[in-house]
C-alpha positions as CSV (number, residue, x, y, z in Angstrom):
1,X,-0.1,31.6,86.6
2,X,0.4,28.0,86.5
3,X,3.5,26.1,86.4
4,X,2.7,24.6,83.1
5,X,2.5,28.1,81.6
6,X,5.6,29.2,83.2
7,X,7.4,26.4,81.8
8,X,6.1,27.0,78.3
9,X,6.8,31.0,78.3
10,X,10.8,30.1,79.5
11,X,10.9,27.1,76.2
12,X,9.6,29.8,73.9
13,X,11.8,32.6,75.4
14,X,14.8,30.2,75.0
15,X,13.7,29.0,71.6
16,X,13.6,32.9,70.2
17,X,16.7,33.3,71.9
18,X,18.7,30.3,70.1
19,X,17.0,31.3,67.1
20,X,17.9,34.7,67.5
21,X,21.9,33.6,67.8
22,X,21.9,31.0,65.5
23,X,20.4,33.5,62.4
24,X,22.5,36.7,63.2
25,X,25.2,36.8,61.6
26,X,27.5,39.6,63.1
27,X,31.0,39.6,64.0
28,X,30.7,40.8,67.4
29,X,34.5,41.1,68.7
30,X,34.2,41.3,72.8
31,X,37.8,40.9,73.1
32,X,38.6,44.6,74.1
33,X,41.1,46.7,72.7
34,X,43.5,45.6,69.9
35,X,47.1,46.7,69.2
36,X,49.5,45.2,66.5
37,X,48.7,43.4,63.5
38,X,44.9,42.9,64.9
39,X,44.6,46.5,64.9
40,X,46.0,46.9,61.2
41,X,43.2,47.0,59.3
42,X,41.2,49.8,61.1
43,X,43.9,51.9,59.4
44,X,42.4,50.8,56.4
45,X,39.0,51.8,56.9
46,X,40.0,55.2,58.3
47,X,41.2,56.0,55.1
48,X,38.7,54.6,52.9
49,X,35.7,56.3,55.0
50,X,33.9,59.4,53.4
51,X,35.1,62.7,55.2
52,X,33.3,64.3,57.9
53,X,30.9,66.8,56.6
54,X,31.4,70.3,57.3
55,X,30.1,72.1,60.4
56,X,27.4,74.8,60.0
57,X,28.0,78.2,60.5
58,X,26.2,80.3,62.3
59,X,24.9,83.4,61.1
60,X,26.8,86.6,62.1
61,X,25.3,88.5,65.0
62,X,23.3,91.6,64.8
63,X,25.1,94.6,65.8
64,X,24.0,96.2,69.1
65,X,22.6,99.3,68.1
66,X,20.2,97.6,65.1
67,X,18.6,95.4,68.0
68,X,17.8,98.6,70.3
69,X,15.5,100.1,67.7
């Protein structure tokens, strides 16, 4: 591979990449763990998600003696 290629793959890779951050638009919070009035509002949206389906229950076992015969 030639330097010239090189070069030109790392532009395009950088290109994609500032395209790529530019365009997204999520709130990506890396500031660790909140307490306080940061923290507030996920309160708010525990109590506004749906609840938690319920588990499945399994079927009751077969007595013993039935699986013998």
């Amino acid at each position: 591979m030639s330097n010239r290629s090189i070069i030109i793959m790392v532009l395009v890779l950088v290109g994609a990449t500032a395209y790529l951050l530019l365009k997204g638009d999520g709130d990506i919070d890396m500031g660790g763990e909140k307490h306080g009035a940061e923290a507030a509002h996920m309160e708010e949206a525990k109590k506004d998600a749906p609840a938690a389906p319920a588990a499945p229950v399994a079927p009751a076992a077969a007595p013993a003696a039935d699986a013998k015969k």
